[in-house]
N, C-alpha and C positions, 0 to 999 in steps of 0.2 A: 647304294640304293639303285633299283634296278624299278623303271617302268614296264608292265606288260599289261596284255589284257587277256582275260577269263574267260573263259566256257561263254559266259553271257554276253562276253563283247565288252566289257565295262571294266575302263582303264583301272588298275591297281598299282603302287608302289612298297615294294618288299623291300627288305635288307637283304635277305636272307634267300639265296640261291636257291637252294633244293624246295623251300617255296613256293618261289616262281616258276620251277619246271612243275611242279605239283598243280599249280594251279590255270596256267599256261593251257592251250588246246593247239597241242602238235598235231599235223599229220604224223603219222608212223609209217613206217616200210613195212609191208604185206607180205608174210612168208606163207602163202598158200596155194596150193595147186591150182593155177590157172586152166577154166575149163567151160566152156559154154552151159555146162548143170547148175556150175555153183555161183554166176553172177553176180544173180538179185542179191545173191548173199554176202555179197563184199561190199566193203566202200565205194561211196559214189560208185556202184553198179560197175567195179572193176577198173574204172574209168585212172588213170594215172596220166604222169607227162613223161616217164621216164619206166620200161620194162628193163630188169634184166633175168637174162635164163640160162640154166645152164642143167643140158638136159644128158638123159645117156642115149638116147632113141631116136631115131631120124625121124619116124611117127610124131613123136612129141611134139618134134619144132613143129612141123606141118599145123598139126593140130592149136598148138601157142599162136603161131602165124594167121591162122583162121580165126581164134578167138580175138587178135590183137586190130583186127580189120573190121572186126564186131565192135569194139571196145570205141574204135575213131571215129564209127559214124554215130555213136549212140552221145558223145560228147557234146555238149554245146555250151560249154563257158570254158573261157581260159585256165582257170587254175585246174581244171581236171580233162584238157585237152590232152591225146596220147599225141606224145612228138616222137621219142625214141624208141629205139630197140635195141639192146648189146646184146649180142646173141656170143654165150660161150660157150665152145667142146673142143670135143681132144679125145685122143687117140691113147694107147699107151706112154709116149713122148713125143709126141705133136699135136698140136690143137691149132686152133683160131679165133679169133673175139673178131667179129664183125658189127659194127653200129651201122641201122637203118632209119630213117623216117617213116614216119608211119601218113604218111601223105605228105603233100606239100608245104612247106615252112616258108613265108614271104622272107628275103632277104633284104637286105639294103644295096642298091646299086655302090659300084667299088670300081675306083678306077686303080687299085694295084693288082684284085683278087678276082678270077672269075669266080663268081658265085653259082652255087649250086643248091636247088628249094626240095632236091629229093633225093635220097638216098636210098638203093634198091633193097628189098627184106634178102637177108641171106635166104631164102626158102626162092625166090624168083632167081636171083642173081648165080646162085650153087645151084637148081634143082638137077639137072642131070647128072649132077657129082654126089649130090644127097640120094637123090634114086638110088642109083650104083650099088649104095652102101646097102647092107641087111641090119636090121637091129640087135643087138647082142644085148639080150637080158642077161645072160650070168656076169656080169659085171658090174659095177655100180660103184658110184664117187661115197656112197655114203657106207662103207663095210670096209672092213680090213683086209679080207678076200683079197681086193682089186689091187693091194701095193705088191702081188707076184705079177697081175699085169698090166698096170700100167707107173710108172715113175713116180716117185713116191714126192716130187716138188711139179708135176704137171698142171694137177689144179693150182695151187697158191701160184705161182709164175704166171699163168692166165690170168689170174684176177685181179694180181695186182699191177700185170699191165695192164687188163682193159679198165683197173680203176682211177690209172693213169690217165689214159686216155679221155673218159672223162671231166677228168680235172682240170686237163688242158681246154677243153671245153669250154668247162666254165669258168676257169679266171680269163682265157684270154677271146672268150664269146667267140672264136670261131676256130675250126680244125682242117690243116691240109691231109691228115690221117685219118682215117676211118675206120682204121683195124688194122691185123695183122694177124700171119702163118706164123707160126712158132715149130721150132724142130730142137726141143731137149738135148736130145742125143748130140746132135753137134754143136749145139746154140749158138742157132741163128733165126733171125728173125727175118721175117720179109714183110714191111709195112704195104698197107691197099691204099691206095690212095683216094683223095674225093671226085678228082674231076679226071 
């Protein structure tokens, strides 16, 4: 038997699993184009505590990075404050997964760890190396097309480090990593550190 509560807030006890997800009121993960048009039209007004992205276009982040600055000041309760950002790309066999803050996070005083309450957006942190870049539209993570150019384990090895990364996160509530360079081709990895 399993306790949960309902759409209406009002405790229920199930046997029966599929059930209680059936009747349960989960958040869900949002697969939709992040975009200052389509706001109004998302949950809590876009509003999350955790982004991640993973774009083909230097444009995009920029533009993600603008909406995600939108998104923090328009918050004002806990459960739909934005705190992160995993920002992932890659190259034909090199990428990066970089985690930000999306403002300030109070921490706790530590006397093993210096603590750190901000984490810069890869869009500040990279911009004259994201400039640099041109945007290459004939390429794209979602077509077959792209496994002539770019490595055919590039995405999945980014994801499931940066979903590592996270993880570490949150069992162990704090991280001396905040991402990392990846080079396929040789495989190695260069972790960024927090402080």
């Amino acid at each position: 038997m399993v306790q949960v509560e309902n759409k209406d807030g009002k405790k229920i006890t199930v046997t029966n699993l599929p059930v209680a997800v059936q009747q349960a009121d989960y958040r869900k993960a949002v697969t939709e184009q992040l975009s200052t048009l389509n706001l109004k039209s998302l949950p809590n007004r876009g509003s999350s505590n955790i982004y991640i992205s993973c774009v083909d276009t230097v444009s995009t982040r920029f533009d993600i990075a603008t909406v995600l600055q939108d998104c923090n000041k328009q918050s004002n309760f806990e459960r739909t404050k934005s705190l992160f950002w995993l920002d992932i790309g890659n190259a034909r066999n090199t990428g990066q997964v970089v985690l930000s803050t999306l403002g300030e996070i109070k921490q706790h005083n530590s006397k093993l760890y210096r603590t750190v309450s901000n984490l810069p957006m890869v869009t500040d942190e990279f911009r004259e190396l994201l400039e640099a870049q041109y945007d290459n539209y004939e390429a794209s993570c979602l077509f077959a097309e792209p496994l002539e150019k770019q490595d055919l384990f590039i995405n999945s090895t980014l994801t499931n480090m940066g979903a590592s990364l996270l993880w570490k996160l949150f069992r162990d509530g704090m991280t001396t990593r905040r991402g990392f360079f990846l080079n396929l081709a040789n495989f190695r990895s260069e972790p960024i550190s927090v402080g």
